[in-house]
N, C-alpha and C positions, 0 to 999 in steps of 0.2 A: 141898533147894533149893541149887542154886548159887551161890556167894556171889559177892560184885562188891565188886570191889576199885577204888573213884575214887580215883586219884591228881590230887596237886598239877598245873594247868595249866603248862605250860610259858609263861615271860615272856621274851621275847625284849628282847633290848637296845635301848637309846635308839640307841649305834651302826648296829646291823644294821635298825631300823626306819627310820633315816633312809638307810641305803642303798637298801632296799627303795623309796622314796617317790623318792629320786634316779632307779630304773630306771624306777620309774613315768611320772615326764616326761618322759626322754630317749624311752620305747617309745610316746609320743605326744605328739610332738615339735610335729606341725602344731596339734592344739589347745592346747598348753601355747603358742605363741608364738602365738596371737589372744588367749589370754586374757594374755599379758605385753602385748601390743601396747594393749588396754583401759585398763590399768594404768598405761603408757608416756605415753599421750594424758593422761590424768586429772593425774597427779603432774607432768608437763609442763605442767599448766596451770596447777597447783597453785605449783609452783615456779617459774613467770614471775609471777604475780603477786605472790609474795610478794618476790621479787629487785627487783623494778622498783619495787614500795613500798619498799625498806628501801634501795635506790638516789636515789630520789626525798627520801625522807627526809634522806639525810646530803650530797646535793649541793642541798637546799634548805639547811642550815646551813651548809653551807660558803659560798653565794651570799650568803645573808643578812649573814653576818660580812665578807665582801670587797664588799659594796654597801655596807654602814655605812664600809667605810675612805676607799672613794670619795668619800663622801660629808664626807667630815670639814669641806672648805673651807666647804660649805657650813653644815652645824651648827654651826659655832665664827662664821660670819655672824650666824646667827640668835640666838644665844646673845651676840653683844656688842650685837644690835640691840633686845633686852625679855627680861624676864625668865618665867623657865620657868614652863608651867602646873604648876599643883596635880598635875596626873594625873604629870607628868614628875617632877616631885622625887619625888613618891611610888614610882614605879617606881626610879630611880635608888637610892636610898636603900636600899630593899629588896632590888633587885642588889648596891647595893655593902657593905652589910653581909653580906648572904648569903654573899660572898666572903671576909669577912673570919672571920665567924664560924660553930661549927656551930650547930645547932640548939638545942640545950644545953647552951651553954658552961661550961664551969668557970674558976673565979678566975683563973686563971694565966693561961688562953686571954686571956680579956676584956682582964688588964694586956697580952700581948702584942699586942693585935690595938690599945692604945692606943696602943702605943710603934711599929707598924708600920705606919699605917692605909694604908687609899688616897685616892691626890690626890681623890677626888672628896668621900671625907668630909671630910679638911680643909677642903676648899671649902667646905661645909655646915657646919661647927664658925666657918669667917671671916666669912659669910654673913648666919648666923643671930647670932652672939654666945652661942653654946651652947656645954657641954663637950662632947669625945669619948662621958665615959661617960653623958653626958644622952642623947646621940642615940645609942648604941647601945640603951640601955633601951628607945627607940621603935619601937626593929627589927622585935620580933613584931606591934605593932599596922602599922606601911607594912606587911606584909608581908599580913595581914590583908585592910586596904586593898583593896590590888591584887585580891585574890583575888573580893572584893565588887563591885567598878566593872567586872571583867571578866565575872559572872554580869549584872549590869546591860545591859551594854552591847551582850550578848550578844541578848536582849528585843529583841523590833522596837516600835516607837514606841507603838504601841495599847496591850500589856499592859504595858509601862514606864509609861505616863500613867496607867493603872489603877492601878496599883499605886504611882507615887511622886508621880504629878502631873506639870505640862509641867516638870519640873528633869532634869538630867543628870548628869552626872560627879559631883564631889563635893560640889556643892549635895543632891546624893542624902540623904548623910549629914544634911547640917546640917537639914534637912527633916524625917530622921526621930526627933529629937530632939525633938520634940513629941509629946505622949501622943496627943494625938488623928490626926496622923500616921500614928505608928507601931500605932494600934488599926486606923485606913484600910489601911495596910500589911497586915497579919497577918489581918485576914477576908478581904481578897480575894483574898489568899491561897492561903487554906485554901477557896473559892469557885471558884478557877483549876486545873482539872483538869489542864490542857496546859502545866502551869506548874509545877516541881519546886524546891524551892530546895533546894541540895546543903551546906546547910549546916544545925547546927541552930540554931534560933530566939535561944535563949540564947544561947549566943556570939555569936550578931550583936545579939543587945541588948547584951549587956559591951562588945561592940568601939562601938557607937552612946555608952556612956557616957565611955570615954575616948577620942572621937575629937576633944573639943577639946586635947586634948593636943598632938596630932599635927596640928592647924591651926595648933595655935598657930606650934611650931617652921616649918611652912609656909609662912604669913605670914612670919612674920621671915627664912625665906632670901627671897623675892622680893621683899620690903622690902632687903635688903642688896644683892640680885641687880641692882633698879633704879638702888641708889646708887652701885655699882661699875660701870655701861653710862652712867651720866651722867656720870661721872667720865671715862671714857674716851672719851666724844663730845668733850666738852669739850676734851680733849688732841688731838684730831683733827682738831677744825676740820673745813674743809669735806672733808677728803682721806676718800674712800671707806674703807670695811675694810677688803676686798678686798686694796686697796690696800697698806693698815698691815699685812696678813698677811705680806708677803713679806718683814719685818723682824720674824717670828715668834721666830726663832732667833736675835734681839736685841735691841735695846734695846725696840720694842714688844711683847715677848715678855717681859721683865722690867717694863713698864707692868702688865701683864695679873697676873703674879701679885702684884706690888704691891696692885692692887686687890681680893685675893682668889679669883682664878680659878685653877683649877686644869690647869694647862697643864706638863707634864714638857718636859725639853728634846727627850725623844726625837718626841711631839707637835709639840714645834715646829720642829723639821728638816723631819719629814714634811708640815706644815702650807705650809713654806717651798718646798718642790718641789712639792707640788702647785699652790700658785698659780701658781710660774711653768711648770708643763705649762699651767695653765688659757690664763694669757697667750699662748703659743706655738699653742694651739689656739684661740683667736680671730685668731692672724694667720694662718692656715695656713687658715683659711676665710673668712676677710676676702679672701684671692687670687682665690676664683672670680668676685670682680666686677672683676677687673683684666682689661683685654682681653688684652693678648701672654701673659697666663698662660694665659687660657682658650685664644687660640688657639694654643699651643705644645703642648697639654694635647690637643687636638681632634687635632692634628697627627701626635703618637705613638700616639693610640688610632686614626687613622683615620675619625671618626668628623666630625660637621658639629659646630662649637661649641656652637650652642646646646642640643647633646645632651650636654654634658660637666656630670656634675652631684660634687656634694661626695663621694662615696661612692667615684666612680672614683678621685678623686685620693685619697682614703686609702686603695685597697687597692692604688695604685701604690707607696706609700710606704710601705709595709712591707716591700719589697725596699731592700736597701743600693743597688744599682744605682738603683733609682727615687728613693731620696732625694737622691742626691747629682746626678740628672740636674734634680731642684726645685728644690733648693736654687742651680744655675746659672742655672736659669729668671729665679728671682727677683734674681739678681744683674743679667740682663741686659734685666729689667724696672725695676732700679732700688730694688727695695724694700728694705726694711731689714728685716735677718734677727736684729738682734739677737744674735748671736752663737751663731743656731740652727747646728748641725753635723748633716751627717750618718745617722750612730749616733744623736744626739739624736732626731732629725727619727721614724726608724725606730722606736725606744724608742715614742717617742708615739703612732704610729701602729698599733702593735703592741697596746699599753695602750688603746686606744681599740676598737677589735677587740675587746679581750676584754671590754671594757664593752658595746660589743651582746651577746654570746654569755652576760652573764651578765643583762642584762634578757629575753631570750627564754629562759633559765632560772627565773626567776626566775615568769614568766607559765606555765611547764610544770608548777613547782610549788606552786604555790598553796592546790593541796586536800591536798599532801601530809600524812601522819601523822593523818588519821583512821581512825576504824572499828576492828576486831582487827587487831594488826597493825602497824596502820598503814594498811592495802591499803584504808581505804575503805568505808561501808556496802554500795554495789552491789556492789561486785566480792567483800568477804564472801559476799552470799547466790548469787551465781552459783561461787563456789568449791564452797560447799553442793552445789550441784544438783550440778555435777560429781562431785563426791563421792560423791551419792547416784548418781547414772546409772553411773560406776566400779562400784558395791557392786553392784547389780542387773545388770552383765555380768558382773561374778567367778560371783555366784552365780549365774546362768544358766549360763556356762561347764564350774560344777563338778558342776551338774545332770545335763548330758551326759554328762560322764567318768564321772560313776554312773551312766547309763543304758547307758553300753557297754560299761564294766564288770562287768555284775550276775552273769556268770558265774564270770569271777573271782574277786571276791568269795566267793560261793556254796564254789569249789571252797579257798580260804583261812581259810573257817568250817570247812567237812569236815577239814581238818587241823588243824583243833583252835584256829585263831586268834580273839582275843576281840574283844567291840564296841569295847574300850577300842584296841587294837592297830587296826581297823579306821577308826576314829574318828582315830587318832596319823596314819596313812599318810596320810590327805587331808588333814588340817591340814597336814602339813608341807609336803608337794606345794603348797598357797597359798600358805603363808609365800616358799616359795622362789619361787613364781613371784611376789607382792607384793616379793621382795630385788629379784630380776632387773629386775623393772618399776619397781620405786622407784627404782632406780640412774639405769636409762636415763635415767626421766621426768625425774627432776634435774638431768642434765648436758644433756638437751637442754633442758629449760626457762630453765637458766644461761645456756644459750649461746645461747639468744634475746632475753633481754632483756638479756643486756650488750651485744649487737650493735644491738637495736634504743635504748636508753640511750647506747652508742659514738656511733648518728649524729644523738641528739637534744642531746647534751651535750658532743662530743667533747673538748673539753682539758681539760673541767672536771668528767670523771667517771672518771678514774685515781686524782686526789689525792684524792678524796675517796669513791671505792669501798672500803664497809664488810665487808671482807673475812671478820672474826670472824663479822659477822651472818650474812653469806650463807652461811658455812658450818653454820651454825646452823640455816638455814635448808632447806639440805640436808638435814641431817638430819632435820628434821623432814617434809619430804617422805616423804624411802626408811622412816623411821617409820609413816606415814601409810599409805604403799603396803603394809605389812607387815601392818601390823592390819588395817585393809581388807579386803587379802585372806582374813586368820585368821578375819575375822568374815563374813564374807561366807561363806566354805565351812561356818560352822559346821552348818546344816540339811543340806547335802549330807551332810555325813560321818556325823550324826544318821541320817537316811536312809538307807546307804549300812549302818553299825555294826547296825542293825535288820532289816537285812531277814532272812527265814529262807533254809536253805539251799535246804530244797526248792521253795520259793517260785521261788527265785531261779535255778534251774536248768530251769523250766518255761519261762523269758519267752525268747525269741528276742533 
């Protein structure tokens, strides 16, 4: 009998495999670019939504942080007019230690953060008649707090009354300080299917035990809060706040911390120019009920007077030429400018402009930073589908290329090539076409939602475009596009690695 000699199969390289799969798509060119084009659409949709969420996200923080500066005249209004809820110090407190300290501090930390604090905990140590190290001990129970009144608060009115009675905020607590409360609490509870409480039981029964703690020090700041607002009513007379602000950066600026308040001087500068923008934009539209303004105003727009409304004259005045063509108006109407200039006039109106552009930001992002992401529960499950619709044209796609294939194939088995080597050349032929497609989809995904973000946000979404993320987020696109694909051809190539030769050499 003749004997047979099986030699070792020959194994071709990871290099010459991946040449071979490179000629593969260049020699079928028209379906490798429908099925990149698949891939292009999907990660394109993939990578706008994720941009315009993580866009959304960090020009809603950046709006938030520039609407509270805005706002300062008026919060330092309210704050000399009564003293802070419960809900307010408690957040405060739990902010301003959070800054001061980490989580778990060590000795050294705790004496530094005594000898360093910030004005607001001083204010709260003047307040209450408390130490520094009393109220920072309190730190993890506010911080607690917060975490509780916002699970609360979160409840719409029906399963909150179920569950605590008609009380709210921090009557919550005191409520369930009662055994028979807190036994009402904890079955209907465990009765409320649609109803998850993300904490466990235990820890909110310890924090319910040392919450008069944290009322206590409570109580005593708006006991202090009340007697340092009647103190300074009293020194006021009948003269507005408003008013006394604009001697923020003086002598009523040193009243204020006299009685405990926590006011820097940098505060108080800033406190002191915006009342007088404030004053300056009540004369500056105080004018449109002056007749020679409105009709010198009607005059350069062309327009009938009684169509001259507040809006035109501020976006005249944001030109140097228009302010200074108002500011003669008002001289030759008589009015008292106060010593407005110009540049001043401009400034304000400029600043007033971006105060519209950041309340219609501000209403753009609203729902920002839910879901995965960020992007959202809806837009989550429509990434899904996409997803999935991608994965079912890749593999449709690679379906084909093994259906036209099968000769080739066939005649690549007769030269001795394995399933594994089979199976290697379609995987990679996906991957490269999921690179190619992940690429494209990215940068055109990029570059439509920073254009459509460009004309929803325009000056307020440079300073605050999260460059790290979005790149981050790139990559996890052309990632995305990559496996996709890899996984998507896996059955093809399964199919494709199995077939026989003579099988395969029969099919037209």
């Amino acid at each position: 009998m003749k004997r047979i000699d099986v030699q070792e199969q020959p194994v071709l390289s990871p290099g010459r495999i991946f040449q071979i799969a490179v000629t593969g798509v260049k020699y079928r060119l028209f379906r490798a670019v429908v099925t990149v084009a698949v891939i292009v659409v999907a990660m394109a949709f993939l990578m706008n939504i994720l941009t315009e969420s993580l866009i959304k996200r960090a020009v809603a923080e950046s709006v938030r942080d520039q609407i509270e500066e805005m706002h300062r005249v008026d919060r330092w209004i309210a704050r000399l007019s009564m003293p802070q809820t419960a809900e307010e110090i408690l957040e405060g407190l739990a902010e301003e230690v959070r800054r001061t300290l980490p989580d778990e501090p060590a000795d050294e930390e705790v004496e530094a953060a005594l000898q360093d604090a910030s004005p607001y905990l001083r204010e709260l140590t003047a307040m209450s008649g408390y130490g520094m190290d009393e109220i920072l001990a309190l730190q993890p129970v506010a911080r607690e707090a917060i975490q509780y009144l916002r699970f609360f608060d979160n409840l719409d009115y029906g399963r909150r009354r179920v569950l605590v009675g008609p009380v709210e905020s921090t009557q919550i607590f005191d409520r369930l300080q009662s055994e028979r409360a807190w036994h009402h609490f904890t079955s209907n509870l465990a009765d409320m299917r649609t109803v998850r409480f993300p904490f466990p039981l235990e820890e909110f029964q310890a924090f319910i035990e040392r919450w008069d703690e944290l009322e206590t020090l409570v109580s005593k700041v708006r006991d202090g809060q009340s007697r340092a607002i009647a103190a300074i009513q009293a020194t006021l007379g009948e003269q507005p706040v408003v008013e006394a602000l604009r001697d923020a950066d003086g002598a009523f600026g040193d009243t204020l911390r006299e009685a405990g308040f926590a006011l820097t001087p940098e505060t108080a500068s800033l406190l002191a120019v915006e009342v007088e923008r404030l004053d300056y934009t009540l004369l500056i539209e105080g004018t449109i009920n002056i007749h020679g303004v409105r009709q010198a105003v009607a005059a350069r727009r062309d327009i009938l007077p009684g169509d001259v409304t507040m809006q035109m004259i501020w976006q005249m005045l944001r030109s140097r030429e228009g302010a200074e063509w108002f500011i003669g108006v008002m001289h030759e109407s008589e009015l008292a400018t106060r010593g407005l200039t110009a540049e001043r006039l401009e400034e304000i109106a400029s600043q007033r402009a971006h105060a519209r552009l950041l309340a219609i930001a501000e209403r753009q992002t609203r729902e920002a930073g839910g879901g995965l992401m960020g992007i959202g529960t809806r837009m989550t499950w429509l990434a899904f589908v996409s997803m999935l619709v991608c994965a079912v044209g890749i593999a449709n796609a690679m379906l084909m290329s093994v259906t036209e294939r099968f000769r080739e194939i066939a005649t690549l088995k007769c030269l001795g090539a394995l399933d594994a080597f089979i199976m290697s050349v379609f995987l990679i032929e996906a991957a490269l076409l999921g690179l190619v497609g992940g690429l494209g989809g990215a940068l055109a995904g990029l570059l439509l939602a920073t254009t459509r973000m460009a004309v929803t946000f325009r000056s307020l979404l440079w300073p605050a475009l999260p460059w790290a993320e979005i790149l981050i987020a790139g990559l996890i696109s052309l990632a995305v596009g990559i496996v996709l694909a890899a996984i998507s051809a896996v059955y093809p190539s399964f199919r494709a690695a199995r077939l026989a030769p003579m099988e395969a050499m029969r099919i037209e």
